[in-house]
Structure formats: C-alpha cells, structure tokens
DOSESE-942753 format. One record per residue: chain; x, y, z of N, C-alpha, C, O in turn; residue in one letter; residue number from 1. Coordinates in steps of 0.001 Angstrom, whole numbers. Each point is the difference from the previous one (the first is absolute). Layout:
  kette     n.px     n.py     n.pz    ca.px    ca.py    ca.pz     c.px     c.py     c.pz     o.px     o.py     o.pz  rest   nr
      A        X        Y        Z        X        Y        Z        X        Y        Z        X        Y        Z     A  NUM
...
END
This chain:
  kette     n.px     n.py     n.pz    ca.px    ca.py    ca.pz     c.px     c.py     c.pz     o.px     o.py     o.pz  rest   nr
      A      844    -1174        0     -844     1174        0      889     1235        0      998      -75      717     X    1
      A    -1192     1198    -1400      488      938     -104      -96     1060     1098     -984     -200      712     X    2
      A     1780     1378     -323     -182      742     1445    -1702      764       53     -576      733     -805     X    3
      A      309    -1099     1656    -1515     1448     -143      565      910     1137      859      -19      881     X    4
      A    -1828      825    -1401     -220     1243     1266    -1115      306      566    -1154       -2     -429     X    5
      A     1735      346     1735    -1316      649      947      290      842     1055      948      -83      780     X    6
      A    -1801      867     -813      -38      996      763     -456      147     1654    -1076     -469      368     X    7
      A     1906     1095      495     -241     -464     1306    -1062     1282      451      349     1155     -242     X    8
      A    -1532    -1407      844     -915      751      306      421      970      921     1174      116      353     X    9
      A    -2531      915      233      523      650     1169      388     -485     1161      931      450      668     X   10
      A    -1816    -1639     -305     -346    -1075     1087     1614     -813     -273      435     -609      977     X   11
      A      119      603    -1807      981     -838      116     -111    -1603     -608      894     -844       64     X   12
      A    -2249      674     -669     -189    -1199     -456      635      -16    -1520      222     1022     -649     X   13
      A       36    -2407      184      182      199    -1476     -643     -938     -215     -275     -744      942     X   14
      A     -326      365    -2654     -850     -866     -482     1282     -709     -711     1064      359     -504     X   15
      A    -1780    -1585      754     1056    -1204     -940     -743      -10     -949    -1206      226      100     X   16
      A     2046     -599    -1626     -966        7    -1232     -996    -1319       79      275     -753      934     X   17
      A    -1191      424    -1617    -1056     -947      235      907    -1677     -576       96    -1101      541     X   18
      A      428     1666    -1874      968    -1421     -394     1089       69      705      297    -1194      -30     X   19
      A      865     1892      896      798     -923      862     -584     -730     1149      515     -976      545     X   20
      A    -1682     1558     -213     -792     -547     1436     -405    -1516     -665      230    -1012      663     X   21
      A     -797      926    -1902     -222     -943     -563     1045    -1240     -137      -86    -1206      232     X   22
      A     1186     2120     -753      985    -1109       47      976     -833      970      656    -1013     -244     X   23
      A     -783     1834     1525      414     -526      764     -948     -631      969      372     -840      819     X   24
      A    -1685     1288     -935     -838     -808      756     -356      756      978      -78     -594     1076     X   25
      A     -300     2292    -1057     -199      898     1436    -1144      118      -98     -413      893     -739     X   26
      A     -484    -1704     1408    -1388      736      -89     -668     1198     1273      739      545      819     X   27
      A    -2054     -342     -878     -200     1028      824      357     -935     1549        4    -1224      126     X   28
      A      283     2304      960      557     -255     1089      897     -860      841      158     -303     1183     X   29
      A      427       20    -2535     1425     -751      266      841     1191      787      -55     1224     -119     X   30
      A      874    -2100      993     1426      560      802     1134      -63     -555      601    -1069     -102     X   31
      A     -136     2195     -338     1413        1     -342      914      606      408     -201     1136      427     X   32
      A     1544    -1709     -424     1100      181      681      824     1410     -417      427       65    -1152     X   33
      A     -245      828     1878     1003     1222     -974     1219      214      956      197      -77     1212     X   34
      A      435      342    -2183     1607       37      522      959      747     -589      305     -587    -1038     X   35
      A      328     1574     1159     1222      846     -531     1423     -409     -403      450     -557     1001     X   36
      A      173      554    -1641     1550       -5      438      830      772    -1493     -345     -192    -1166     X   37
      A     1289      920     1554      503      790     -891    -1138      846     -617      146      208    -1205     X   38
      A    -1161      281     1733     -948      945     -986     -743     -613     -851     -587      644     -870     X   39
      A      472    -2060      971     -595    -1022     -626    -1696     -528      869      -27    -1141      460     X   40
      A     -722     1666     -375    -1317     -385      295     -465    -1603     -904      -30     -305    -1193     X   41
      A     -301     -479     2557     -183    -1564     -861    -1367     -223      824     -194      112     1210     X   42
      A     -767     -492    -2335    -1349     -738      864     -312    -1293     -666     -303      -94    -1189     X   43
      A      384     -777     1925      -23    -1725      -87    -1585     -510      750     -598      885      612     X   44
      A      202    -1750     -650    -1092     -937      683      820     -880     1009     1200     -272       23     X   45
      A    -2527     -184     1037      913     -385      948      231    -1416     -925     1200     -231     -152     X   46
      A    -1958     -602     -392      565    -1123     -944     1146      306     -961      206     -929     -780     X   47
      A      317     1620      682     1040      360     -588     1175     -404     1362      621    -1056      129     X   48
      A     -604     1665      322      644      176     1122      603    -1146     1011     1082     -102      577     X   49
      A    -2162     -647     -616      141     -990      367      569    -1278     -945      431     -984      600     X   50
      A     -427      993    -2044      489     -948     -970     1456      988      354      845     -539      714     X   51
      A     -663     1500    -1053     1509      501      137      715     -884     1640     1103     -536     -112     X   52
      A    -1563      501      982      895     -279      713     -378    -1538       13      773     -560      778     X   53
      A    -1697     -372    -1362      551    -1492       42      641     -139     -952      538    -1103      -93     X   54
      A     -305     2026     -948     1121       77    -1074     1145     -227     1136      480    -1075      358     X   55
      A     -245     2084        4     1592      332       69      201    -1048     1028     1052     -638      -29     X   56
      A    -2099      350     1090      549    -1453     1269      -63    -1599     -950      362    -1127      339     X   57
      A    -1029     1671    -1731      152    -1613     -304     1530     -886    -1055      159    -1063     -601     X   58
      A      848     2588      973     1524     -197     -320      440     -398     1036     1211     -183      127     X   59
      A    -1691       56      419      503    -1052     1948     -118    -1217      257      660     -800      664     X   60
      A    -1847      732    -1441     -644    -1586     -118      397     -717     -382       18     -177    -1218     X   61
      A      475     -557     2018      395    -1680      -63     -478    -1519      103      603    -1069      -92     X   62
      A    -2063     1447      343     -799    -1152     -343      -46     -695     1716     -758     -950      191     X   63
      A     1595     1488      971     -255     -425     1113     -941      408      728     -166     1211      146     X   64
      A     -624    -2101      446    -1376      580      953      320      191     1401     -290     -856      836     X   65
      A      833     1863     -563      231      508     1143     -526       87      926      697      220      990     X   66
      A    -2318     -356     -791     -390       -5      618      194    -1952      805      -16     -561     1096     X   67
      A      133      333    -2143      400    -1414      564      756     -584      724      -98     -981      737     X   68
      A     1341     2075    -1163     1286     -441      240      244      912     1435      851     -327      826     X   69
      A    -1472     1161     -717     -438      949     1496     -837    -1082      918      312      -97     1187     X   70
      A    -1338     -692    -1708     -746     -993     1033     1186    -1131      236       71     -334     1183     X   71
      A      641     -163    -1842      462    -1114       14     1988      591     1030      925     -660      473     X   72
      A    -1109     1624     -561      978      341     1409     -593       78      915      596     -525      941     X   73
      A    -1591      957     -662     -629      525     1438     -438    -1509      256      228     -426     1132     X   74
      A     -907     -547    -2166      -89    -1066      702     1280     -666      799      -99     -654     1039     X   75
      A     1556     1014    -1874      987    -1216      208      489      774     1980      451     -548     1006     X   76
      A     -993     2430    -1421      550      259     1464     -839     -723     1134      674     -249      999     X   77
      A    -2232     -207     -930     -538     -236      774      -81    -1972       37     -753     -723      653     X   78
      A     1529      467    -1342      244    -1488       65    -1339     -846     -659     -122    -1195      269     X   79
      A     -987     1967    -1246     -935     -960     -403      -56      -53    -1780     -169      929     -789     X   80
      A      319    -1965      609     -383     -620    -1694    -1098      887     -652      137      -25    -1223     X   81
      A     -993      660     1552    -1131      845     -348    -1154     -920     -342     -980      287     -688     X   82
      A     1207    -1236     1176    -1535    -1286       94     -712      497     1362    -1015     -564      407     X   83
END
C-alpha cells in the first residue's frame, strides 16, 4: 500500500484510512498499542503484539517442556516418582 495522509484534529484524534484498517484487520473499538522512538509514532493491535514477541521467544525454543522438567526436579527434591 502506498503512504496516505491524515490530518490530526483539534481533539488530537486522527482517522485511519478505511483500507489500511481493512487491511490489517482494525475494526471499530479495537485497542491499540502506540509507541514513539526516534520521532517515529508506531500503532500496532494488541494481536500484533503479541505474535511479535512469540516470534522473537520462539528463537529460544528448543522443543524442551519445561514445565516438566521444573516438576520432575521438585519431585526428585522431595523424594517422590510423581505417581
């Protein structure tokens, strides 16, 4: 999609055009995330947001279930098989 423009009201609101809302999927009274850095204004969905960071934790992933491997110490500290 090519850049649009819009204009920020008195109130401080701005309108998103109707086809990026479309294309990313913003409908009315969705929550979205805004954030600055370098003079850079960014507004994301919180589903966005949330695929970004099991992105980046799923370069960690090693296929071990930790949670398992967390029960199966605490069993060996308290001396029981987990039967």
């Amino acid at each position: 999609m090519s850049q649009l423009t819009s204009r920020v009201e008195p109130s401080g609101r701005i309108m998103i055009p109707a086809a990026l809302r479309r294309q990313v999927g913003i409908g009315p009274g969705d929550e979205l995330i805004v954030d600055e850095k370098d003079g850079i204004i960014r507004m994301y969905t919180r589903a966005t947001a949330i695929r970004e960071v099991q992105r980046y934790f799923a370069q960690y992933a090693d296929g071990t279930n930790w949670s398992e491997e967390l029960m199966a110490g605490r069993r060996e500290e308290v001396g029981t098989d987990g039967k």
